[in-house]
C-alpha angles and dihedrals in degrees: 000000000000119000098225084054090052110131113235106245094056088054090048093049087048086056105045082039085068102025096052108060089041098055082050085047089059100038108048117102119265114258111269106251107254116250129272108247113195142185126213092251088043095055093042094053093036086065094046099050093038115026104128090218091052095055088049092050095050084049091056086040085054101039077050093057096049093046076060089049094043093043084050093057096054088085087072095067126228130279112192129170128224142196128186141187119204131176114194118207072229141020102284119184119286100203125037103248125263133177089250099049086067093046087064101033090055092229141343102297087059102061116102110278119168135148094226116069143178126187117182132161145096132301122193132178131180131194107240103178123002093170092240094315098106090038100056100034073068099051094053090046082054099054099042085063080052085054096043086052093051092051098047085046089048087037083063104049094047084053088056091051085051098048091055090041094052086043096050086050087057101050097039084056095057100048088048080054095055093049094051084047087048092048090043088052089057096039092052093048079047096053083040093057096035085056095051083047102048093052086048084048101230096121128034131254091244097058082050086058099040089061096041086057089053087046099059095036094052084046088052095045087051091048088053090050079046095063097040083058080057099050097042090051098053093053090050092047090052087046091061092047083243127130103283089207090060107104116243130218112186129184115258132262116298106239088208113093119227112243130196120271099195136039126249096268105049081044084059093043091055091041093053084056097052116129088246082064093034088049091047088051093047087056100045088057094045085057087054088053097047085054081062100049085051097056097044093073089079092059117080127255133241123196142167127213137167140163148197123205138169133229119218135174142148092243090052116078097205121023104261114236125235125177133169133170122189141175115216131199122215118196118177115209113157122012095159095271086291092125094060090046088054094047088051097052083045089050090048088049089055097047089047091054092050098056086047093054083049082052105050085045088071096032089057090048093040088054090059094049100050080047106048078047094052093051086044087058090031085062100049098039083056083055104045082043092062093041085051093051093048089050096036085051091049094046087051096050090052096046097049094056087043094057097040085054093046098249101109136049127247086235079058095050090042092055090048093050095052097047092052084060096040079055105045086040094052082044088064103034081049092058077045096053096039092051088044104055086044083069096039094060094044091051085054097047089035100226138064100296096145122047 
């Protein structure tokens, strides 16, 4: 057939045949990212490859370590080179004068004289003795990289326990959220029954409203759950330096209790090596060190210095040469008492480190203490939560027979009902608490205590 004899409503239905499927191509809604599904150990190392406040904290432990490198090299002195222009109003000398200068030039008005100018060479100087001072400015920067390292290894372990915390919260939402599915379930099959019964008029509408009451509270109190899952799975998501919008599935609480691995004095022992202790003894020894550099502003000085330059000018054929090295001697004698002022405020850092460090030696040791407690009561809340579950199912059970036979109350039924969810939700939040305290006790310690 020839195209130009083609009928029109075959063109047309050629057209629409294309077109079509393209515009719904376009139109149609992009596909919903899938879920994120993590483990415990995935979330855990997720937040410690990938938390934003950790990277920038091993960039400021790292820009640390090379302000101790830098400050090490100082004791090498400094060469620098120079180059300058000058233009004189008259011919200045172009040399600085020598006896020998006027040996080769045959008298005064021989020497090199010109109004443009250009010096150009190499200074150095090294620092031969500080009196302490250079040594131990050194020192400090040093240990302030040891402090640095410290933070960002403390900083690591308080992102784990973030990370659990944040991931405990998350299943013990979501098992809250199953038991008051599980209660709005029962109380929907109630209200279904209760309205059958009030139009046969064998209960009451009050007991109909009663129960529709229970029902939307119960349906407000799991939108508000609801919202806190939310919550607790966007902060574990920016933890882990992921999108806080993405929907997270997470495995469910683990029924084995975690048990402690060491005994309380080897707990002490670790607690006592944290890096809050560790930071607070770097910096008690980087008061001692400041003392020094204070007092070494009342030692003289020794340096060495030296420089070559070169003499240039239009009138000159060949740069003329000119070198020096020297070794100078700086004695301090009156600086306005400023010096002892100085010591003293030295002398008053270093005895305030040195209380801190006292001080994060028992609040490391107080921390323990309030932890190993909290996974003592964890436990035995875990414990008190399964016996209420087993009782509040049972209550249930009864009331609920004893309703549908007439023996019992709605108000009864309604109780029951509630505690049964009160139950189931405290057994969750107890698996929660006891996790979490695990974690808690480990990120004190700083190493795997409670497993």
């Amino acid at each position: 057939m020839n195209p130009r004899h083609v009928p029109l409503h075959l063109a047309a239905l050629a057209v629409i045949g294309v077109a079509v499927p393209a515009a719904a191509a376009a139109n149609a809604p992009a596909p919903e990212p899938a879920p994120v599904h993590l483990s415990l150990e995935e979330a855990v190392s997720g937040a410690l490859e990938a938390n934003p406040d950790l990277r920038a904290l091993a960039h400021r432990t790292e820009a640390a370590r090379r302000d101790a490198r830098a400050a090490g090299r100082t004791r090498w002195g400094r060469l620098d080179a120079f180059f300058q222009y000058t233009r004189f109003n008259d011919d200045w000398m172009v040399r600085p004068m020598s006896q020998e200068m006027f040996e080769e030039a045959g008298g005064f008005a021989g020497l090199p004289w010109d109004r443009n100018q250009r010096h150009y060479g190499l200074t150095f100087e090294i620092p031969l003795y500080m009196g302490g001072e250079l040594s131990n400015g050194i020192r400090i920067h040093d240990l302030e990289a040891e402090r640095a390292s410290a933070l960002l290894e403390g900083t690591r372990w308080q992102v784990r326990f973030n990370a659990v915390s944040l991931y405990t919260a998350v299943q013990t939402l979501d098992a809250t959220l199953a038991a008051m599915d599980g209660l709005v379930e029962a109380l929907e099959r109630t209200k279904e029954r209760l309205d059958l019964m009030v139009s046969s008029g064998k209960r009451p509408e009050l007991d109909r409203l009663k129960v529709v009451e229970e029902l939307e509270s119960a349906r407000a109190r799991r939108a508000g759950v609801r919202a806190d899952r939310v919550r607790a799975a966007a902060l574990l998501l920016a933890l882990m330096g992921r999108d806080p919008a993405g929907e997270l599935e997470v495995d469910p609480l683990p029924d084995r209790l975690p048990r402690l691995l060491l005994d309380r004095a080897e707990l002490r022992e670790a607690a006592a090596a944290s890096t809050p202790v560790r930071r607070a003894r770097f910096a008690a020894e980087q008061g001692e060190h400041g003392v020094r550099v204070a007092t070494a502003s009342f030692v003289p000085h020794v340096v060495a210095s030296g420089n070559l330059t070169q003499n240039a000018a239009p009138s000159v054929d060949d740069p003329l040469d000119t070198w020096q090295v020297s070794v100078g001697v700086v004695v301090p004698i009156l600086h306005g008492t400023s010096r002892f002022e100085q010591v003293a405020a030295a002398k008053e850092r270093s005895h305030a480190a040195r209380e801190a460090l006292a001080g994060a030696e028992r609040q490391a040791i107080a921390r323990l203490e309030e932890a190993l407690a909290r996974f003592d009561a964890a436990r035995a809340e875990l414990a008190a939560a399964r016996a209420r579950v087993a009782a509040g199912d049972e209550a249930a059970r009864i009331e609920q027979i004893r309703y549908d036979t007439g023996a019992g109350t709605i108000e009864d039924l309604l109780r029951a009902r509630s505690r049964e969810e009160e139950a189931r939700a405290g057994l969750a939040a107890a698996r929660g608490a006891v996790v979490t305290a695990a974690e808690r006790i480990d990120s004190i310690v700083e190493k795997e205590a409670v497993r």
